[in-house]
C-alpha positions in Angstrom: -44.1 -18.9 -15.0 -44.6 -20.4 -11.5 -41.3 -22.2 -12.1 -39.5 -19.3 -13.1 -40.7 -18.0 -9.8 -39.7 -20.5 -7.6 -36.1 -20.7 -9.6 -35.6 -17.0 -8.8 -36.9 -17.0 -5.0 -34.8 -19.7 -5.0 -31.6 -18.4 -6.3 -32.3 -15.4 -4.1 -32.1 -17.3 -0.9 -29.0 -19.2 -1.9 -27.3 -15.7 -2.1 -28.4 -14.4 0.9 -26.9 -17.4 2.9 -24.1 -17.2 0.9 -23.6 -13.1 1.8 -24.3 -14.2 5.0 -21.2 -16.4 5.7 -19.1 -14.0 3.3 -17.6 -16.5 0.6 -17.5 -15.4 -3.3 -19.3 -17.5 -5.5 -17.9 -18.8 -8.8 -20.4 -17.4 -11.0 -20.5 -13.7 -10.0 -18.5 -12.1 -12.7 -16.2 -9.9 -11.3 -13.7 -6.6 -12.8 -11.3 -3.8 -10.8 -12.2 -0.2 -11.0 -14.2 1.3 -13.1 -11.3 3.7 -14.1 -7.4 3.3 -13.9 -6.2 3.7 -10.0 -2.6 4.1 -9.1 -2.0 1.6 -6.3 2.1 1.9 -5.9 2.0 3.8 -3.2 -0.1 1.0 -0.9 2.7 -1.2 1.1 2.6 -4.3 2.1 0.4 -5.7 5.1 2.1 -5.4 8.7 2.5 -8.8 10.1 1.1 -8.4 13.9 0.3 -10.6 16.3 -4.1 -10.9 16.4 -6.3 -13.1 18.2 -8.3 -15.7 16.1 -11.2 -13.8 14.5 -14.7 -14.3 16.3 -16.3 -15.3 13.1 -14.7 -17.8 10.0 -13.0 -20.4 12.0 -15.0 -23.5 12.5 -13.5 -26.2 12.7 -15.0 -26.6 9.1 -17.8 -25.3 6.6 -19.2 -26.6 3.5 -19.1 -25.1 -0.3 -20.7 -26.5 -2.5 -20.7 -29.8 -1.5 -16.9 -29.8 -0.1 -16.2 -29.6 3.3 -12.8 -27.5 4.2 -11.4 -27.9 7.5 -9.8 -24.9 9.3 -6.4 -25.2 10.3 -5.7 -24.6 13.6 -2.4 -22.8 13.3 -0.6 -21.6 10.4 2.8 -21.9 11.6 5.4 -22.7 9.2 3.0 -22.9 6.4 3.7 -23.3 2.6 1.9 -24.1 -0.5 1.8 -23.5 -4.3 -0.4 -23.4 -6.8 -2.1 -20.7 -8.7 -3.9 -17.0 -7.4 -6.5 -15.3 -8.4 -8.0 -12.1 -7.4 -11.2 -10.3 -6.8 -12.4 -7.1 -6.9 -15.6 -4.4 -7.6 -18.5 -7.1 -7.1 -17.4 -7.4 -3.6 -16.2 -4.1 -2.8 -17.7 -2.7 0.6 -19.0 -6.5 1.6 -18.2 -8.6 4.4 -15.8 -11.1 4.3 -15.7 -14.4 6.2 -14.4 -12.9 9.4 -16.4 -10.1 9.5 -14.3 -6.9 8.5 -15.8 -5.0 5.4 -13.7 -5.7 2.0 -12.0 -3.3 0.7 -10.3 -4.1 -2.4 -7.5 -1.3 -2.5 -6.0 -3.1 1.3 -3.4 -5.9 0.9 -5.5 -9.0 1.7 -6.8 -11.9 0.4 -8.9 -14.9 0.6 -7.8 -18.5 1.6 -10.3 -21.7 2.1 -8.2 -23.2 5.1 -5.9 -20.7 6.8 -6.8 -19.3 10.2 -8.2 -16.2 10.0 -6.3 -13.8 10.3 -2.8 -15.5 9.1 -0.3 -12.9 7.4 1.3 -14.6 4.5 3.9 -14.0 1.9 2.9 -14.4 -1.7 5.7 -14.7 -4.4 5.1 -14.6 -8.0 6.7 -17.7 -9.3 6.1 -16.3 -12.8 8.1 -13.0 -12.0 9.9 -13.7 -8.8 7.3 -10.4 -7.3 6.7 -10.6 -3.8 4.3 -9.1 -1.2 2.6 -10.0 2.1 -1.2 -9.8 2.3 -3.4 -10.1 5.7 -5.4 -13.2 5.0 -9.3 -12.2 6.1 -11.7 -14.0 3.8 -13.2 -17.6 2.4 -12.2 -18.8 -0.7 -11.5 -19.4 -3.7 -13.7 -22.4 -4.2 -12.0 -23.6 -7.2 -10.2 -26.9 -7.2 -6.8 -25.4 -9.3 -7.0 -22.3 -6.9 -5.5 -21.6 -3.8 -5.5 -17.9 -2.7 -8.0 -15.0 -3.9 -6.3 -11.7 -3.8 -7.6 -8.4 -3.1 -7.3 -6.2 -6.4 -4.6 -4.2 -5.1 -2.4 -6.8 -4.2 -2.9 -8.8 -7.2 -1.7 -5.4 -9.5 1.5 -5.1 -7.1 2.3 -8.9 -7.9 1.8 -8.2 -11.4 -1.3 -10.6 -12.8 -4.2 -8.3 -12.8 -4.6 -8.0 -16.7 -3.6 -11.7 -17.0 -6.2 -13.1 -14.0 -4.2 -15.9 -12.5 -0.7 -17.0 -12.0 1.3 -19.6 -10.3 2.3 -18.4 -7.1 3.6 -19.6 -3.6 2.3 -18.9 -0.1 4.6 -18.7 3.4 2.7 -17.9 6.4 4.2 -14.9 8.4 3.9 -15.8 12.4 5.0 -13.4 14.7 7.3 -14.4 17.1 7.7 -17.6 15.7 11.8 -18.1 14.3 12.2 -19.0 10.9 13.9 -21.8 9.6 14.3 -20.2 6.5 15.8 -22.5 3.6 17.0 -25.4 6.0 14.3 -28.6 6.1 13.8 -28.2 9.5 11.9 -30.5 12.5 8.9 -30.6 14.4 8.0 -33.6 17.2 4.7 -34.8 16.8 3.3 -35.7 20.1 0.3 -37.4 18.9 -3.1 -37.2 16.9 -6.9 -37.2 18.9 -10.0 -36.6 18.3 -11.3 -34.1 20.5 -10.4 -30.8 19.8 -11.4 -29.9 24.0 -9.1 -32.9 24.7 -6.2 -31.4 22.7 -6.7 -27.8 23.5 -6.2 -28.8 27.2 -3.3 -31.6 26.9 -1.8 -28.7 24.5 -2.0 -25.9 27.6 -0.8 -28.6 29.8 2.0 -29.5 27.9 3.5 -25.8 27.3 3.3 -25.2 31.3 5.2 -29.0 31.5 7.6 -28.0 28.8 8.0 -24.6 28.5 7.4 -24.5 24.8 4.8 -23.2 22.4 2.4 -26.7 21.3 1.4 -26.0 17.5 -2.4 -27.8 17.1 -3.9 -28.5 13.3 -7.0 -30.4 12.0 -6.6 -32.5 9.5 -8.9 -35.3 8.0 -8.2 -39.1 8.2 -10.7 -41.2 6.4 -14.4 -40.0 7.7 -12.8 -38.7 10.8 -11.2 -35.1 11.8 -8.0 -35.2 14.0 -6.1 -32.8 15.9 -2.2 -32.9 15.9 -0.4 -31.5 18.8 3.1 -31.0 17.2 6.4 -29.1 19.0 9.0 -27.0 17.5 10.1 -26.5 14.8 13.9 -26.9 15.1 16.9 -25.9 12.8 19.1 -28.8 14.3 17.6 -32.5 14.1 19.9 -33.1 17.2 17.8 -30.6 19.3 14.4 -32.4 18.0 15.4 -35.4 18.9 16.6 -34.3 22.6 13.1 -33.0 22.5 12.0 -36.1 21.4 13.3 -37.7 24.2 11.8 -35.4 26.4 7.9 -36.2 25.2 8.6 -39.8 25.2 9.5 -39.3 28.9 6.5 -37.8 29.9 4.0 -40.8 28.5 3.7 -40.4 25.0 5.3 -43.7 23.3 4.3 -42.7 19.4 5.8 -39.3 19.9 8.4 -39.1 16.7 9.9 -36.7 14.4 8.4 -34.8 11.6 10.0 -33.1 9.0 9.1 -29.5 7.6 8.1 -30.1 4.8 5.7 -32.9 5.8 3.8 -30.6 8.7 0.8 -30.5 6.6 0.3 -34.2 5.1 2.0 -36.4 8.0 -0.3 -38.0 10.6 
């Protein structure tokens, strides 16, 4: 009796830390509405430029024993792999960066995205597409990459099924697209302080005149952040670019393609 007492005080505290910092855990079973709701008339989430939210954004948290490091920018963004959704259970709760769920909006739950980051979702089972406002933590599943709200999961067309494949594009506002081109970016460098890259980022956009995209990313036991520039359509204009950062005093400045932002160091 004492230890089913201690297992239950227990599991309470673990999910009132875990309310606290707004993530879903994977046991909580979960269902939409209790009765049928037409949701066809709910459009898509309007990409607008917002500050970083106050609350979510460390540089990283641990679930479960897994540490997740926030990106720092979500420019140019893309990933697949399969969505999920989530519904009722945390209807009227507060997500990761603080605004109250509400599981008939257009948003959605990612484990590394800055919050808030508008994103594209596209069914790859059904060629569906809408955008979602990304506001939340999760899902902490290792085959999972993006939790949508109810709605938006109905409007892409998996909600009876639970999951399917999908593919994420961040939406940045004012930022050009390069749209189906590869694309280039000139990684100035890699560091370890994320003061010491904020500033040398700042210093370089008055020095350049150009927006300086920073990401963490992990590199053995230790968490780096990449001050990158661009991107550019035309490899020619990177590399003039290029040129320019080497000039200043940055001798491993080189190119970096699109499709590599996320992995290269």
């Amino acid at each position: 009796m004492k230890f089913a007492r201690f297992f239950l005080l227990l599991f309470s505290v673990s999910a009132i830390l875990t309310g606290c910092w707004g993530t879903k855990p994977n046991v909580i079973q979960d269902s939409g509405p209790a009765y049928p709701v037409d949701v066809s008339h709910i459009k898509d989430a309007v990409v607008k430029k917002e500050p970083r939210s106050r609350y979510g954004n460390p540089d990283y948290y641990e679930i479960a024993g897994k540490r997740y490091y926030v990106l720092n920018s979500s420019v140019g963004f893309k990933q697949q792999g399969v969505g999920s959704w989530y519904g009722r259970k945390f209807h009227g709760r507060r997500t990761s960066s603080g605004e109250i769920y509400d599981m008939y909006k257009m948003t959605a739950a990612h484990t590394t995205l800055p919050l808030p980051t508008y994103v594209q979702v596209t069914n790859l089972e059904n060629g569906k597409k809408i955008v979602v406002k990304v506001n939340d933590r999760g899902p902490f599943h290792d085959n999972r990459i993006i939790d949508l709200s109810y709605t938006a999961a109905t409007k892409l067309g998996y909600i009876s099924k639970g999951t399917a494949r999908v593919e994420l594009t961040a939406l940045t506002p004012g930022v050009p697209k390069i749209g189906g081109k590869e694309g280039y970016l000139v990684q100035i460098g890699a560091f370890s302080s994320s003061d010491r890259s904020k500033a040398l980022a700042n210093e370089l956009e008055t020095m350049l005149g150009q927006r300086i995209e920073i990401s963490a990313v992990q590199n053995s036991s230790k968490l780096l952040y990449r001050l990158r520039l661009g991107p550019f359509l035309q490899k020619s204009e990177a590399e003039k670019w290029l040129n320019k950062v080497l000039s200043e005093g940055f001798p491993n400045a080189r190119l970096v393609t699109a499709t590599d932002r996320w992995q290269n160091l």
